[in-house]
N, CA, C and O atoms as a GROMACS GRO file, in nm:
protein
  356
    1UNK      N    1   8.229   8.535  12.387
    1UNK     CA    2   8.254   8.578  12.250
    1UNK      C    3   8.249   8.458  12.158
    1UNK      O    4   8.310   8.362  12.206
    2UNK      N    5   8.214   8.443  12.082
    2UNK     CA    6   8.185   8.384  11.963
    2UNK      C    7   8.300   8.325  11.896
    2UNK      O    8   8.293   8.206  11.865
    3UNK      N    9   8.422   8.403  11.867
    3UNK     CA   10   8.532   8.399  11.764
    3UNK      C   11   8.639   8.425  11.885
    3UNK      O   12   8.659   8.521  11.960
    4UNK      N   13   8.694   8.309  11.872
    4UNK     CA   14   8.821   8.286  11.960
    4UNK      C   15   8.979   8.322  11.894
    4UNK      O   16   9.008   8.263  11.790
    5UNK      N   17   9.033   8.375  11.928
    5UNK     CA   18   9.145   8.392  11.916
    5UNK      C   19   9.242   8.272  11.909
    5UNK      O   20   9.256   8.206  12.013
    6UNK      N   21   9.341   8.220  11.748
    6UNK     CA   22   9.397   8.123  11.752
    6UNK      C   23   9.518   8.122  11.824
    6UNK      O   24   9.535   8.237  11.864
    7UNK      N   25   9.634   8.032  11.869
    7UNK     CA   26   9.719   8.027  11.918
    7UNK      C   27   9.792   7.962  11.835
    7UNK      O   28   9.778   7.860  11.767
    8UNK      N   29   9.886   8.054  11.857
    8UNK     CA   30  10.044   8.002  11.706
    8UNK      C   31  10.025   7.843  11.616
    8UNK      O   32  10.016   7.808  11.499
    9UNK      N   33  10.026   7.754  11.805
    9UNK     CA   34  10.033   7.611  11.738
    9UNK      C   35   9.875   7.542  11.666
    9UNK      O   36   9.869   7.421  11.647
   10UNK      N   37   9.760   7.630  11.632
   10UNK     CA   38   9.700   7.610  11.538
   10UNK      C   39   9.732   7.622  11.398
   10UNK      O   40   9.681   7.574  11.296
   11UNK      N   41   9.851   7.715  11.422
   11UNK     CA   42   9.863   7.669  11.232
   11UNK      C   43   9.968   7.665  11.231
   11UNK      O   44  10.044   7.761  11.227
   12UNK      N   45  10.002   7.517  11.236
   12UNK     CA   46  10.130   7.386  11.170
   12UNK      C   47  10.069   7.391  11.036
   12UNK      O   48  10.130   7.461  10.955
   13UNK      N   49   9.965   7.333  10.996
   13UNK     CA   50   9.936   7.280  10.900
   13UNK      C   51  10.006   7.352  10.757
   13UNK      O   52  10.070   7.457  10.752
   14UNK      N   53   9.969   7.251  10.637
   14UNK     CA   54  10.010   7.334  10.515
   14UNK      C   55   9.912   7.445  10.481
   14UNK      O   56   9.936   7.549  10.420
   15UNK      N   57   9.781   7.396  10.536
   15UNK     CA   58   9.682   7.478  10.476
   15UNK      C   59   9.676   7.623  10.540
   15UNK      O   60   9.596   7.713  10.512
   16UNK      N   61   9.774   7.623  10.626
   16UNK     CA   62   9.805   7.770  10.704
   16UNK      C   63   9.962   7.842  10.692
   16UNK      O   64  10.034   7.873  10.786
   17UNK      N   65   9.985   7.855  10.575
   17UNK     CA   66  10.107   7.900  10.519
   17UNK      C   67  10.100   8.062  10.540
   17UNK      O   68  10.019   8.149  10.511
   18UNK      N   69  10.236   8.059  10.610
   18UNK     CA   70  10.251   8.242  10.646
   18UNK      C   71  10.135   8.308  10.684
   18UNK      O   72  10.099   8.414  10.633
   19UNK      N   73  10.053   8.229  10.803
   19UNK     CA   74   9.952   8.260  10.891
   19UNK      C   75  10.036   8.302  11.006
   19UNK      O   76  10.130   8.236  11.049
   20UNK      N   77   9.980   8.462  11.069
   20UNK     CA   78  10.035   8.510  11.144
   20UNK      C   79   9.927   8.497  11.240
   20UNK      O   80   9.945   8.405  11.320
   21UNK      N   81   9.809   8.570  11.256
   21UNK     CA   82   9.689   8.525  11.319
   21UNK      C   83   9.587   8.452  11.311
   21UNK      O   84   9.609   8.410  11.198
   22UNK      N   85   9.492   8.403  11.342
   22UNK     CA   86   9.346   8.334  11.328
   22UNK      C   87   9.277   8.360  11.411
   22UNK      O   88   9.315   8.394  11.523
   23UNK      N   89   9.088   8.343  11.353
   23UNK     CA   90   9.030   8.339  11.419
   23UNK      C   91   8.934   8.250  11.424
   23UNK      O   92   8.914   8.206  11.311
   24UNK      N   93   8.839   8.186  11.532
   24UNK     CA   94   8.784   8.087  11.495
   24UNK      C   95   8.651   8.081  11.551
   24UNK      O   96   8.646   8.081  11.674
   25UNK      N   97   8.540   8.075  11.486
   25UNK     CA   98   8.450   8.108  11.543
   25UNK      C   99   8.349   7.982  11.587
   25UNK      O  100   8.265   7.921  11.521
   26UNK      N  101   8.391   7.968  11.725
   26UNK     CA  102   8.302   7.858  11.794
   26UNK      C  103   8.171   7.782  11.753
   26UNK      O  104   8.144   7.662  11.762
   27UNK      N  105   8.101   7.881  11.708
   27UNK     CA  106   7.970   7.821  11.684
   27UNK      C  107   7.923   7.758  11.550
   27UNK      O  108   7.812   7.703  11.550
   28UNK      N  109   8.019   7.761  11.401
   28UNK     CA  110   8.004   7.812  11.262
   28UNK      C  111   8.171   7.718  11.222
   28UNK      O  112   8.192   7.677  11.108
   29UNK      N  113   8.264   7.700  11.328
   29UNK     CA  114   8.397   7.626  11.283
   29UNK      C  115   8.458   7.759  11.142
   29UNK      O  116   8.559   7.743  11.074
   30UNK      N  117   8.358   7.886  11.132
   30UNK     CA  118   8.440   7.939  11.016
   30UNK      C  119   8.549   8.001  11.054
   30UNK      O  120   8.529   8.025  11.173
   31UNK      N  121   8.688   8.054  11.015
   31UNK     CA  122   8.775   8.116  10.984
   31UNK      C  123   8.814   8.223  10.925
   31UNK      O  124   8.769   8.264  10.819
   32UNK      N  125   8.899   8.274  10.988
   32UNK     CA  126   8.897   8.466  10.944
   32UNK      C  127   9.114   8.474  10.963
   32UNK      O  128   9.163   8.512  11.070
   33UNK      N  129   9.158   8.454  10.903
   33UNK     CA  130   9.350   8.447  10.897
   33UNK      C  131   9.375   8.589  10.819
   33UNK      O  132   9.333   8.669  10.736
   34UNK      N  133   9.490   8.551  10.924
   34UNK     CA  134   9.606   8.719  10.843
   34UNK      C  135   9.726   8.598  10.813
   34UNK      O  136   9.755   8.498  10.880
   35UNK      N  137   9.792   8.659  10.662
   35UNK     CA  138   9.900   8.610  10.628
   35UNK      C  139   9.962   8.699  10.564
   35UNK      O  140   9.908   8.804  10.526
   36UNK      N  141  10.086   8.667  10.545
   36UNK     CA  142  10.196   8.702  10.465
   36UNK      C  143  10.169   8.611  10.307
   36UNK      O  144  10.170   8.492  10.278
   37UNK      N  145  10.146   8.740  10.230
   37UNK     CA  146  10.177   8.684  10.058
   37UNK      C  147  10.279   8.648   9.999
   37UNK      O  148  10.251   8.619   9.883
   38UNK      N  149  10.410   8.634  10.028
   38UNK     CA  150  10.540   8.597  10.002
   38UNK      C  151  10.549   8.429  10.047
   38UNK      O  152  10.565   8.382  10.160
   39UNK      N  153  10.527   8.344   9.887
   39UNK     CA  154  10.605   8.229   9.923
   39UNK      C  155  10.412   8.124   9.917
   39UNK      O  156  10.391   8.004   9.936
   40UNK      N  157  10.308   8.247   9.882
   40UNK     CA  158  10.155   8.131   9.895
   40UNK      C  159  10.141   8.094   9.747
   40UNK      O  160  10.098   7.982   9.718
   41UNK      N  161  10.182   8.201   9.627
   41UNK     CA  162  10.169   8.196   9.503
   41UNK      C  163  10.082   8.298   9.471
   41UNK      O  164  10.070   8.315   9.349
   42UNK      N  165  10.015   8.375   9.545
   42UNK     CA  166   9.942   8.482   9.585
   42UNK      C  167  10.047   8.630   9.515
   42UNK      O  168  10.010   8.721   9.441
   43UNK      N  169  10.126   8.614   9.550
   43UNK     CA  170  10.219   8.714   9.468
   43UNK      C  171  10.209   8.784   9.322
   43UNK      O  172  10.229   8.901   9.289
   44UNK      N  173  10.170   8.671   9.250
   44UNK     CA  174  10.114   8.686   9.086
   44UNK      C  175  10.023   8.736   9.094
   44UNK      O  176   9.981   8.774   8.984
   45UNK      N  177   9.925   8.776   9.227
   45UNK     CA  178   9.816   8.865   9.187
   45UNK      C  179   9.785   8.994   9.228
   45UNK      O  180   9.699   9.075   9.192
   46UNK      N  181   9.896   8.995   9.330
   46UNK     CA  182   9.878   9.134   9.412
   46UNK      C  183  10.048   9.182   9.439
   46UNK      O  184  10.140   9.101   9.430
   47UNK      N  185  10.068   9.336   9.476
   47UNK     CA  186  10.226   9.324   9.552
   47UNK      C  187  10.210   9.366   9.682
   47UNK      O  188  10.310   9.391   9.750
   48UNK      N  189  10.075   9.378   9.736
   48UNK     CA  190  10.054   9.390   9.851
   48UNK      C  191  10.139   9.260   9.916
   48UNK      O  192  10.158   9.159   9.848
   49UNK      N  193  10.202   9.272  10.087
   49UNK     CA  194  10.261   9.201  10.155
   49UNK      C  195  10.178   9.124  10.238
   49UNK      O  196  10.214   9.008  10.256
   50UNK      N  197  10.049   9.170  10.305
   50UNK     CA  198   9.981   9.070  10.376
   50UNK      C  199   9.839   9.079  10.319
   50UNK      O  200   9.789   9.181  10.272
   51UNK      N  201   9.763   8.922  10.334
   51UNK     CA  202   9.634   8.932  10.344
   51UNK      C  203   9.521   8.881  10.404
   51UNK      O  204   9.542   8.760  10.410
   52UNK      N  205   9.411   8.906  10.453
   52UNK     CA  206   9.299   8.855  10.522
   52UNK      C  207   9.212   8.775  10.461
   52UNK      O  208   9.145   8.839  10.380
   53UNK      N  209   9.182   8.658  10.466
   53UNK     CA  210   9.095   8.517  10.409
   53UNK      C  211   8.994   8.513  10.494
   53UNK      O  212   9.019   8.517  10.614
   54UNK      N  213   8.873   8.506  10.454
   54UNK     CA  214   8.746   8.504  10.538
   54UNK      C  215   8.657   8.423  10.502
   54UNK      O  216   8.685   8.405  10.383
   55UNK      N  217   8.527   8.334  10.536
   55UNK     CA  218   8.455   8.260  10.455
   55UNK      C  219   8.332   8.304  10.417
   55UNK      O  220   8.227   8.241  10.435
   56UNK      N  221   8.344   8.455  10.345
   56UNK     CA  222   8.231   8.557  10.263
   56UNK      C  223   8.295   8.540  10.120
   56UNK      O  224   8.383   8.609  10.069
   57UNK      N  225   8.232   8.434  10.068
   57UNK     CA  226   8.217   8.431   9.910
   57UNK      C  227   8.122   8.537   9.868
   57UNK      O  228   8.108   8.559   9.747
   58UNK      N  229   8.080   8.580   9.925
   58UNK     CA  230   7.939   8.727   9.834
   58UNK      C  231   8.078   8.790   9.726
   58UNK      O  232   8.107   8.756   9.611
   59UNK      N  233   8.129   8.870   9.797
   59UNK     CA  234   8.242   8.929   9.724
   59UNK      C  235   8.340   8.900   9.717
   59UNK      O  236   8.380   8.883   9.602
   60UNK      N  237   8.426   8.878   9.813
   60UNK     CA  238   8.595   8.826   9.736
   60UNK      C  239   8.614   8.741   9.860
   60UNK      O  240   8.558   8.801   9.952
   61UNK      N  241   8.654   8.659   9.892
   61UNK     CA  242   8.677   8.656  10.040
   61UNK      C  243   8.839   8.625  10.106
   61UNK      O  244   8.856   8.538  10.192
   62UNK      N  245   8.948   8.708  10.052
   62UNK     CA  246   9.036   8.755  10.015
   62UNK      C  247   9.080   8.898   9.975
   62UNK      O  248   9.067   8.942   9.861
   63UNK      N  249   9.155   8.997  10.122
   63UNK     CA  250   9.205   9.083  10.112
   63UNK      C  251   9.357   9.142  10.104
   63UNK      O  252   9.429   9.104  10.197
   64UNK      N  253   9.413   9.224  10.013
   64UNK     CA  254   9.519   9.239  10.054
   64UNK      C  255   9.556   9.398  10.064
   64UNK      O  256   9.482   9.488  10.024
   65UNK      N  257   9.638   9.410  10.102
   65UNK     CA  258   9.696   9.498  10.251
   65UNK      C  259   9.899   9.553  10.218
   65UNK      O  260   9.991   9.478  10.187
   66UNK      N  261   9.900   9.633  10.230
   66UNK     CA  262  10.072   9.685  10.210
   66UNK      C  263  10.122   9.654  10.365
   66UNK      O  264  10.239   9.616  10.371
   67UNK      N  265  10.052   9.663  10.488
   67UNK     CA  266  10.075   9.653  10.629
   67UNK      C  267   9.995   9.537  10.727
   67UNK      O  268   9.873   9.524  10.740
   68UNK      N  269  10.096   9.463  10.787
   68UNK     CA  270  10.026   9.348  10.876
   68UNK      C  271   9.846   9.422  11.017
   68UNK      O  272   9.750   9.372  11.076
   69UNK      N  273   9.909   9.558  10.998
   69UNK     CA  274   9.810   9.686  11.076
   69UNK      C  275   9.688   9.646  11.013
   69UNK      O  276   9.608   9.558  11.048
   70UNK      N  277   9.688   9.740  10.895
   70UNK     CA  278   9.624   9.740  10.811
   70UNK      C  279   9.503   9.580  10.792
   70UNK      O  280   9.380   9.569  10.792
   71UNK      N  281   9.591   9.502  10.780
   71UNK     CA  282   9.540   9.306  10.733
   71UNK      C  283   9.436   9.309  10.899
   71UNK      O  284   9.314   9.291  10.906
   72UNK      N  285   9.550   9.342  11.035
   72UNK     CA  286   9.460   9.328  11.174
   72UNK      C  287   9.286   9.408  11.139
   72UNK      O  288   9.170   9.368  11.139
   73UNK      N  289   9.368   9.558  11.107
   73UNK     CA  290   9.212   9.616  11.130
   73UNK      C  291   9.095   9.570  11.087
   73UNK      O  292   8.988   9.578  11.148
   74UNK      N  293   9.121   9.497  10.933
   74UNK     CA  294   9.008   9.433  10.833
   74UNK      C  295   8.917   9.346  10.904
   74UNK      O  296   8.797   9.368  10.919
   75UNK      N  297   9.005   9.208  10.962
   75UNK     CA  298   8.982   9.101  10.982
   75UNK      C  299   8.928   9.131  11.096
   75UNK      O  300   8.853   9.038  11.127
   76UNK      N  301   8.928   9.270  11.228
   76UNK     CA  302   8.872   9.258  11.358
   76UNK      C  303   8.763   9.325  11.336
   76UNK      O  304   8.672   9.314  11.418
   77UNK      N  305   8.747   9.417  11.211
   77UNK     CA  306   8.604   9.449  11.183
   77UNK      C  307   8.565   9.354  11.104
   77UNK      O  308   8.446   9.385  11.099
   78UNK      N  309   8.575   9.261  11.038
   78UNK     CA  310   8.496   9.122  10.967
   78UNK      C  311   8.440   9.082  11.058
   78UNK      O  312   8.318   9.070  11.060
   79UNK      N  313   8.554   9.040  11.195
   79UNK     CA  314   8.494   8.966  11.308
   79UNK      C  315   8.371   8.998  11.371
   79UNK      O  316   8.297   8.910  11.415
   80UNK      N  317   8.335   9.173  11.380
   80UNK     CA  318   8.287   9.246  11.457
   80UNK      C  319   8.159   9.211  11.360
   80UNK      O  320   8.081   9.128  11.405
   81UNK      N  321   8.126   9.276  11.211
   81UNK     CA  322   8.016   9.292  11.133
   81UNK      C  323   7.959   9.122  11.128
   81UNK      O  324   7.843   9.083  11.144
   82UNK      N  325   8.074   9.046  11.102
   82UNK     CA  326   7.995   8.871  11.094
   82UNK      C  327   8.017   8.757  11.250
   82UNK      O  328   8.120   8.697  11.282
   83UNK      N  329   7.866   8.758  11.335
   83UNK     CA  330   7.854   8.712  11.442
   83UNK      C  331   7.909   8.590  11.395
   83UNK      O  332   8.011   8.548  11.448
   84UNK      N  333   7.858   8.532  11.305
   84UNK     CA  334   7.818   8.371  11.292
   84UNK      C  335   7.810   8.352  11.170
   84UNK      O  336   7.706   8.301  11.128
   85UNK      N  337   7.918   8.385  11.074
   85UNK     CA  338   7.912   8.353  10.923
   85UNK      C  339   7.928   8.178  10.924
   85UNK      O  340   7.950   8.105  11.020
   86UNK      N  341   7.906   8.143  10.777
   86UNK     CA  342   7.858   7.999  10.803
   86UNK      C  343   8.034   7.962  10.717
   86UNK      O  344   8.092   8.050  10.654
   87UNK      N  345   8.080   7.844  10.732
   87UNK     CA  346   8.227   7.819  10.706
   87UNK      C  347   8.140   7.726  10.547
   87UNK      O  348   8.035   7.663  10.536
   88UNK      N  349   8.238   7.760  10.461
   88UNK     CA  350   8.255   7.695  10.293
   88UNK      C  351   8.365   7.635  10.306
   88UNK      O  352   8.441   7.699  10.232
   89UNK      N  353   8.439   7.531  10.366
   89UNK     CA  354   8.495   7.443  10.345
   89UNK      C  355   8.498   7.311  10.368
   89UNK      O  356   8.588   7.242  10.320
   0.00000   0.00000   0.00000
């Protein structure tokens, strides 16, 4: 598989604030996270509780979600529709 499943101690960092999952896709280094919006500054724009970050600038690449369910399902069909999206950071 392509997109590996992260493990907790990948996101210490700051740049992974109220990251509950990740994903990481081997071939491309891009990224696909579920978080919690409480506490990113993300709040001022949504009152949804969690959201999915992906590296598809076409349209938003930023979802949000009332349920952590909900944030999973997005991000495992992102995973599924993008083999090998290319990482923007």
């Amino acid at each position: 598989m392509v997109w590996e499943h992260l493990d907790e101690s990948a996101f210490d960092g700051p740049e992974y604030t109220n990251v509950s999952q990740g994903w990481k896709n081997d071939e491309t280094d891009a990224e696909v996270t579920i978080f919690r919006v409480q506490g990113t500054g993300l709040e001022e724009v949504t009152e949804c509780e969690w959201a999915v970050q992906h590296p598809d600038f076409e349209d938003k690449n930023t979802h949000f979600f009332d349920s952590e369910d909900d944030a999973e399902n997005f991000a495992q069909e992102y995973i599924e529709e993008h083999p090998a999206p290319e990482p923007v950071y």
